[in-house]
C-alpha positions in Angstrom: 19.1 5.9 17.1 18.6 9.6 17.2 19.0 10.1 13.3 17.0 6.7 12.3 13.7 8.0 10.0 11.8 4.3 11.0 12.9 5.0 14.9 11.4 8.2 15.2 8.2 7.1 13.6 7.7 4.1 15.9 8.1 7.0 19.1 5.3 8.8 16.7 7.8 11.7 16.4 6.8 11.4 12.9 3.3 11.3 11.8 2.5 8.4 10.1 -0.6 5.9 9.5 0.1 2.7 11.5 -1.9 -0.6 11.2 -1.0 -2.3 13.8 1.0 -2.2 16.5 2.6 -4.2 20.1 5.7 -4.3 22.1 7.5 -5.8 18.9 7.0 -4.1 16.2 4.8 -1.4 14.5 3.3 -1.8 10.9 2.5 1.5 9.4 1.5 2.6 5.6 5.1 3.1 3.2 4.2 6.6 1.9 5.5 5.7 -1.2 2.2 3.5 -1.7 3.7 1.0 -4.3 0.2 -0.6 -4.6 -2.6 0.8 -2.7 -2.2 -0.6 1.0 1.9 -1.2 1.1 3.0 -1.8 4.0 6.0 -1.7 6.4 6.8 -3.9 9.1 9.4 -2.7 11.4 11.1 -4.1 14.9 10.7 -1.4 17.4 13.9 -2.4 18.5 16.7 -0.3 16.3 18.5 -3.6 13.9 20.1 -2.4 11.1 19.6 -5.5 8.7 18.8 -9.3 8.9 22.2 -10.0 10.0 21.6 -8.0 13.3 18.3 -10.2 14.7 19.1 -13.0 17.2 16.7 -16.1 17.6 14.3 -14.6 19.5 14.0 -11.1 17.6 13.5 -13.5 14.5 10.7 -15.1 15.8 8.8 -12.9 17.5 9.1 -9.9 14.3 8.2 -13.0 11.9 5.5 -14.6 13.9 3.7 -11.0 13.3 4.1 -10.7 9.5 1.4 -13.6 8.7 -1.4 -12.0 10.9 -0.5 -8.6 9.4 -0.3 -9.5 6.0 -3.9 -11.3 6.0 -5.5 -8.4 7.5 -3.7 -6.7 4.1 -5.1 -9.0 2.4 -9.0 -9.0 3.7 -8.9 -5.0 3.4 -10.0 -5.3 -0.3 -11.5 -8.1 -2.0 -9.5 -7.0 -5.1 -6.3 -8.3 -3.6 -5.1 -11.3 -5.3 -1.6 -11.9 -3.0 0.8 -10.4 -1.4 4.6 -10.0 -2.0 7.1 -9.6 1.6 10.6 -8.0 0.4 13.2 -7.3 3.1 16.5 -5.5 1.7 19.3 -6.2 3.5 22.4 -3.7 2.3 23.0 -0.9 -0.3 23.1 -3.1 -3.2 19.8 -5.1 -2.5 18.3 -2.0 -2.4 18.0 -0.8 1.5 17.2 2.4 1.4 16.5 3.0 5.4 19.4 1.0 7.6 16.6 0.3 10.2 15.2 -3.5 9.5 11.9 -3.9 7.8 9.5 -5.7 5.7 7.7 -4.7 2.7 4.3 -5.9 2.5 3.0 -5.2 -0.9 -0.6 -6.1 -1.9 -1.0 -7.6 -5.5 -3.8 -6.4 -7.6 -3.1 -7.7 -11.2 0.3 -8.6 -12.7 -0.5 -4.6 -14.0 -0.5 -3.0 -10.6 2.5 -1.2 -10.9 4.9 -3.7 -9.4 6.9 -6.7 -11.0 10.1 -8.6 -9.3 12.6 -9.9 -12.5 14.2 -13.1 -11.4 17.0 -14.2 -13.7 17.3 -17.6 -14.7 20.9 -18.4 -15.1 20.6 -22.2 -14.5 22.8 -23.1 -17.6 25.2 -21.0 -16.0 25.9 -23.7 -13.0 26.4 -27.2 -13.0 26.2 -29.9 -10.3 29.8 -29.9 -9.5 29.4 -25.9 -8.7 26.0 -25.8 -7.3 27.6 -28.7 -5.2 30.6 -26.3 -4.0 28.2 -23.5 -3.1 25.6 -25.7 -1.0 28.8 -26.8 1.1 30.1 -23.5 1.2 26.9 -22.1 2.7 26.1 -24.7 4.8 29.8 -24.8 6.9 28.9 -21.4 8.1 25.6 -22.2 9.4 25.5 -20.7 13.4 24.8 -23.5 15.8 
């Protein structure tokens, strides 16, 4: 796409500080630096969102993250783990409508970055949690 921010950088149109890169995808510094060495793992490949990878896109793109995300990790011995985000639509926060990963490097639960999950367990009970695993799993693809 002509207009896609993350498919110019990958043609280097735009400058940028990649980390690693193949005939899959290219991994290249988010300048918004969240935590010192954030990371973005891209397809090379123009896919909007998770919905748009088939089989094989899946597995090649996530067979890279692991190798990727340890050389995060040994960059700094003051990396204690490692979160991987991938927003998929407006409302979950995709900002760029080109497929990525986040790889953010955790220093201390003070670094800057903190993921609230809600616990609304006493909101649901078997018979509902029941519905909803049925729900999702009749529109599994083969």
């Amino acid at each position: 796409m002509d207009d896609c921010i993350f498919c110019k950088i990958v043609k280097n149109e735009i400058p940028n500080y990649t980390v690693y890169e193949d005939d899959v995808v290219k991994a290249f510094l988010d300048i918004s630096q969240t935590t010192p060495g954030h990371t973005l793992v891209v397809p090379k490949k123009h896919v909007k969102d998770i919905y748009e990878y088939d089989t094989e896109m899946a597995e090649q793109v996530f067979a890279r993250i692991p190798k990727i995300a340890r050389a995060i990790k040994n960059s700094a011995p003051d990396i204690k783990g490692i979160n991987i985000i991938n927003n998929n639509g407006k409302v979950a926060s995709q900002s760029v409508f080109h497929s990525h990963f986040h790889l953010i490097p955790r220093y201390s639960n003070d670094d800057g970055f903190s993921l609230n999950f809600s616990d609304n367990s006493n909101r649901y009970n078997e018979d509902t949690l029941t519905r909803i695993q049925n729900n999702i799993s009749k529109h599994l693809e083969g």
